[in-house]
C-alpha positions in Angstrom: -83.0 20.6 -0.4 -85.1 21.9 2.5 -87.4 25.6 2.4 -84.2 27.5 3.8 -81.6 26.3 1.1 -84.8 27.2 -1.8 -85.7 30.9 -0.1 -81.8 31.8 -0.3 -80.9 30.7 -3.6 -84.2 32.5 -4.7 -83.5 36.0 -2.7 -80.1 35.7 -4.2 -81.2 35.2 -7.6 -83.9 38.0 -7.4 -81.0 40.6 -5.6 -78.6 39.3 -9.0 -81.8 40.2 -11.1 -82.4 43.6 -10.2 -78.8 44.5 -9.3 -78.5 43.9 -13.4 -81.3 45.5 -13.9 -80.2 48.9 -12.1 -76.8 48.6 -14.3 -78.8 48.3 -17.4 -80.4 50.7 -16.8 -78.1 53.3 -15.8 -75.8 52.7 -19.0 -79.1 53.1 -21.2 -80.3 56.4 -19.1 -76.3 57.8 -19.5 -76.2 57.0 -23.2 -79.4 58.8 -23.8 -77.8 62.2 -22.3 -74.9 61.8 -24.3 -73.3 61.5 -27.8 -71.6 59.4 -29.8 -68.8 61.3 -32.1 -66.4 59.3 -34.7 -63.2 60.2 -35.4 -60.9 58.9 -38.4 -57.0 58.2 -37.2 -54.1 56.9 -39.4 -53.2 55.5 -36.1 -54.0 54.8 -32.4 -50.9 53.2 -31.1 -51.9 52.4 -27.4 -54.9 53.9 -27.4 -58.0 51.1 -25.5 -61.1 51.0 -25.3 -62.4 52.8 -22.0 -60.0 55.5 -22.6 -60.8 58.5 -21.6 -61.5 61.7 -23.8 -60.8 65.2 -22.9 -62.0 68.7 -23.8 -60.1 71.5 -22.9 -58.0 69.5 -20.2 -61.4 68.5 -18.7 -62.5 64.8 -18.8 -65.9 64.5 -20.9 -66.0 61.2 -22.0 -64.4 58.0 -23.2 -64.0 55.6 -26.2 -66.8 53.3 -26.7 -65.1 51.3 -29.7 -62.4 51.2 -32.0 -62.9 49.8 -35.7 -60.3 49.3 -38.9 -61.0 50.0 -41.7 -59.1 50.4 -45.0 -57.1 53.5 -45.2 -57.9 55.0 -41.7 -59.0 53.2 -38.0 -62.6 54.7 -36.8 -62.8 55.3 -32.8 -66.1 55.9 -31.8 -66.2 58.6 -28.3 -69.0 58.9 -26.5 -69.4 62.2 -25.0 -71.3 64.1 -22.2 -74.5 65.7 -24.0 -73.3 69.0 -23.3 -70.4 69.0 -25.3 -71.3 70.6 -28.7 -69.1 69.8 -31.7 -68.6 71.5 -34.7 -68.0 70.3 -38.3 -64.2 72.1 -37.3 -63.6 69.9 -34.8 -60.3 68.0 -34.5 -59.1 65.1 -32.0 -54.9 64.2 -30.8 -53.7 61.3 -28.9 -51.3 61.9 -26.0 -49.6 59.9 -23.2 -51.1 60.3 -20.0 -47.2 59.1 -18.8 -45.2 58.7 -21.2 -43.5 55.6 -19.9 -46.5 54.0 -18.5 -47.9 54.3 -21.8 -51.6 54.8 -21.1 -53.4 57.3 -23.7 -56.1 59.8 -23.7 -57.5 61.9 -26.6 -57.8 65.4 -26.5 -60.9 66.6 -28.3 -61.0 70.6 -29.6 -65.0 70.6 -30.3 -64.1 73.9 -33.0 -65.6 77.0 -33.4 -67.0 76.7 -37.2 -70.6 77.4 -35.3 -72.1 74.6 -37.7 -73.2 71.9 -35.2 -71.5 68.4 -36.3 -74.3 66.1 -38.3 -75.2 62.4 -36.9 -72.9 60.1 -38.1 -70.2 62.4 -39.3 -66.9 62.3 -38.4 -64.1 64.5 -37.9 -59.9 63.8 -38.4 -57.6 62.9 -35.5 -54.1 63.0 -35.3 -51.5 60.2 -35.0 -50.2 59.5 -31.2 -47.3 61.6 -30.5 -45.9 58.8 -27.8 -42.6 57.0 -28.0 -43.2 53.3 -27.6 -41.2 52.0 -25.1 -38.7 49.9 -27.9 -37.9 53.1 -29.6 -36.7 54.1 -25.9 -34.8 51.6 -25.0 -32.9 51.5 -28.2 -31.9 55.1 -27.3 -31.1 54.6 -24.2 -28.8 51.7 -25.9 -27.0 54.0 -28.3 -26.6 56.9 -25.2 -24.7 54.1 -23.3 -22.9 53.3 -26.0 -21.4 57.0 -26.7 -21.0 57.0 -22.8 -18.7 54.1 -23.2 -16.8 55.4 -25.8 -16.8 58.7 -24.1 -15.7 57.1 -20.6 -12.8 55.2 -22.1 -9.0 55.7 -21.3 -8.1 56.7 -25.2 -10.5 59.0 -26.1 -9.8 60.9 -22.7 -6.1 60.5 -23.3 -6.4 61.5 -26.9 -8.4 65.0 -25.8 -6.0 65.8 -23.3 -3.0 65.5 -25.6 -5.0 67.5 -28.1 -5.8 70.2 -25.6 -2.2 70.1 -24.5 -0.7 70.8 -27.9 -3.0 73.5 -28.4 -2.5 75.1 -25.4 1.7 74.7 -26.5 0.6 76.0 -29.7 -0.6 79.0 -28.5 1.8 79.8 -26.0 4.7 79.8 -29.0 2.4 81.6 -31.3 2.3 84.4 -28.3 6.0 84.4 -27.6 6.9 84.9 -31.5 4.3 88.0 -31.3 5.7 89.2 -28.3 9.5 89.0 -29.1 9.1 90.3 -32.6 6.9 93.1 -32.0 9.2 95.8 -32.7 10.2 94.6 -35.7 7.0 94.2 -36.9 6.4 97.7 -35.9 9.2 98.7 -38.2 8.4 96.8 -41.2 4.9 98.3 -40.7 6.0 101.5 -40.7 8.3 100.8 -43.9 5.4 99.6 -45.3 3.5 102.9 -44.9 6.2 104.8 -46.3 7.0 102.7 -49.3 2.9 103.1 -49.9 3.4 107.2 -49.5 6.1 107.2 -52.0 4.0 105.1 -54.3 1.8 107.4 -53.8 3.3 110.7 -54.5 4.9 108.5 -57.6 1.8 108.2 -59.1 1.1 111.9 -58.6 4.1 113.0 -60.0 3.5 110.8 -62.8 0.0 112.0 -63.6 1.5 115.9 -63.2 4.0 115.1 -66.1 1.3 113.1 -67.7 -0.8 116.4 -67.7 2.3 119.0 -68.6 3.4 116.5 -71.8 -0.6 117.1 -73.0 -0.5 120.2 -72.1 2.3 120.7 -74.5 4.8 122.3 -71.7 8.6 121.4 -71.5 10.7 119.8 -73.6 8.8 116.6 -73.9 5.7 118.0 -73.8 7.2 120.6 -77.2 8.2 117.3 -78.7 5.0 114.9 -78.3 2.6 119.1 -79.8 5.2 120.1 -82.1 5.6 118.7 -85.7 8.3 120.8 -86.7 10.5 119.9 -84.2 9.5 116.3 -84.6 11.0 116.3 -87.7 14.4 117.9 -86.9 14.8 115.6 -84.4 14.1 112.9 -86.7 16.3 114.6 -89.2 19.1 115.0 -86.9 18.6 111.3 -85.7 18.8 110.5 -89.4 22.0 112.1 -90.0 24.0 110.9 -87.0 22.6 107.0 -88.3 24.5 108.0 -92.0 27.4 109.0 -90.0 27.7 105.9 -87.9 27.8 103.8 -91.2 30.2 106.0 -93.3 32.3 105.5 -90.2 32.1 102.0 -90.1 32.3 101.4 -93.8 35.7 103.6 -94.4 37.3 104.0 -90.6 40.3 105.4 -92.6 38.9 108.5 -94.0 38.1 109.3 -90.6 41.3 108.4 -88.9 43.6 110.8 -90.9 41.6 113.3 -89.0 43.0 112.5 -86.0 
């Protein structure tokens, strides 16, 4: 290996060195002006490292990791320094497209006024995407109900359906229409049978009222004791005379 081939490899492995160097030390001087925030989610379908992490619409961060744990799954966000969160704050997981997929997580910092404390975490909200199965099993069951939908004897069934109604209507119309008059009259009898009931029952509660009132004959009859009794007396005596009559016919036919 002559000078040359040594000088490259060297300049190379020196321009590697500090190119390394520069990246390391960008990542440690970005880290130290921001934050790291955790956030507690019952589930982070789709969501990847490297996502990124939103506040207000506006892109302030990303997630650095994502841990499970029992009961919940810990995503740690790293956000810009200043973003200030609050022990109120709350995170969501949408789909930046929902067929494509990708995720981002919407951070509302709060507005409790209490700064968030080191190490504390706040609760996110399950993603609100549709995986792509759930989809296409949808979109199976919507071709299915086409199909059925598109076929000769469900279109052939409706229209004999709608036909009969519409038949059905017509006759119901033409019976209305030919028999109005009489229907007219038996309407108008109707009224008048309900008038006479009517004056009836007022003529009914006038001789209701005179009887009480101890007027008339009937009314004398249902006041007066006296001539309760003749009439009873009378009644009496004609009910003797029918049974002498029927007991001895003969004493009666030498009348006649």
């Amino acid at each position: 290996m002559n000078k040359y081939t040594k000088a490259g490899i060297f300049v190379v492995i020196i321009i590697t060195i500090l190119i390394s160097s520069w990246i390391w030390l960008a990542r440690i001087q970005f880290r130290g002006k921001g934050q790291e925030i955790l956030v507690h989610f019952p589930d982070v379908t789709g969501v990847k490292v490297n996502d990124p992490v939103k506040v207000w619409g506006v892109e302030k961060g990303n997630v650095r990791d994502i841990e499970f744990t029992p009961g919940y799954v810990e995503v740690v966000l790293f956000l810009e320094e200043d973003v200030i969160v609050y022990t109120d704050a709350y995170a969501k997981i949408f789909d930046i497209a929902m067929i494509s997929g990708t995720k981002y997580i919407s951070l509302d910092p709060g507005q409790s006024g209490i700064p968030l404390a080191p190490n504390a975490s706040i609760l996110g909200d399950a993603s609100l995407g549709i995986p792509l199965s759930m989809i296409g099993d949808l979109g199976a069951k919507v071709g299915n109900i086409l199909t059925v939908v598109e076929s000769t004897d469900f279109v052939n069934s409706m229209g004999s359906i709608l036909q009969n109604l519409e038949e059905t209507t017509k006759h119901l119309s033409k019976i209305v229409k030919e028999n109005r008059s009489d229907l007219r009259t038996t309407i108008s009898d109707l009224r008048l049978t309900i008038n006479d009931i009517g004056k009836t029952t007022s003529n009914a509660d006038s001789l209701l009222l005179s009887i009480k009132k101890g007027e008339g004959t009937l009314g004398q009859l249902a006041t007066s004791d006296s001539l309760y009794e003749e009439l009873n007396s009378t009644l009496v005596s004609i009910r003797e005379l029918a049974d002498d009559i029927k007991a001895n016919p003969r004493r009666y036919l030498k009348i006649f």
